[in-house]
C-alpha positions in Angstrom: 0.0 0.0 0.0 1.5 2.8 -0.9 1.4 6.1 1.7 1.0 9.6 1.1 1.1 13.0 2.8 -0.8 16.5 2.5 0.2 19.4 4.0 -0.3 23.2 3.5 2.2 25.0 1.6 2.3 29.1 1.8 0.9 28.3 -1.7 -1.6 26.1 -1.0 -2.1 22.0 -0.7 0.6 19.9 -1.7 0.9 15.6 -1.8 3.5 14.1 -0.8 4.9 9.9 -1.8 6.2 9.6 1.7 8.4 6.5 0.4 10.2 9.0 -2.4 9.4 12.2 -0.4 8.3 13.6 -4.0 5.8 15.9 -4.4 2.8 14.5 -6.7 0.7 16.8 -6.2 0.3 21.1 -6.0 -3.3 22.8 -5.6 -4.4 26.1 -4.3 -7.4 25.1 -2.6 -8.4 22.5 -0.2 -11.1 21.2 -2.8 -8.9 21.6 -5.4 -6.6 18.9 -3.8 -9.2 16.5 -2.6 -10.8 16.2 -6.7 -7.1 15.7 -7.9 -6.8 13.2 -5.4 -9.9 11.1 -6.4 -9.0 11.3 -10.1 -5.0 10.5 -9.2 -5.8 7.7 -6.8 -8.0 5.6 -9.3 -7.3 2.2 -9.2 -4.5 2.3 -6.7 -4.4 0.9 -3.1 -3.2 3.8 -1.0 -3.5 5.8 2.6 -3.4 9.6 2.2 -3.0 11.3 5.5 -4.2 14.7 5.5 -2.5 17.3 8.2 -4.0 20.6 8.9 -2.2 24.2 9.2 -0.8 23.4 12.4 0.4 20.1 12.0 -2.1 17.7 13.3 -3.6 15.3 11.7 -6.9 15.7 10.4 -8.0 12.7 8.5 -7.1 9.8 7.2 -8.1 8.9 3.5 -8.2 5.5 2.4 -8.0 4.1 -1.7 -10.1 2.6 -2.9 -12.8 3.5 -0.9 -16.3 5.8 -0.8 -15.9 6.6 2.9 -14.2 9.8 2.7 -14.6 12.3 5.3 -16.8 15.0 4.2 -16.9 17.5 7.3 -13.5 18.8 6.3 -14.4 19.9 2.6 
């Protein structure tokens, strides 16, 4: 399973591969990240671990699956 990371940027919303420490991903908006994560994480078995603005974590997002959190959007 692979395991990524996103964090805010003073840019915006940016995914990290925590194995390569790459970035995948760059939005400007919250949303913006969460529909490139859908259409980026089709068909792959993954764990995306999303971390607020001061470091905690706020939810965990699991692929494939149609439980995502919705109170953070």
């Amino acid at each position: 399973m692979d395991k990524y990371h996103v964090n805010p940027t003073p840019m915006g919303w940016e995914l990290t591969d925590q194995q390569s420490q790459e970035t995948v991903l760059r939005t400007l908006t919250k949303d913006e990240m969460f529909t490139g994560l859908d259409s980026l994480m089709e068909g792959k078995t993954a764990s995306v671990e999303v971390y607020d603005r001061h470091g905690a974590l706020e939810e965990e997002r699991p692929y494939p699956g149609s439980s995502h959190p919705v109170s953070t959007r």
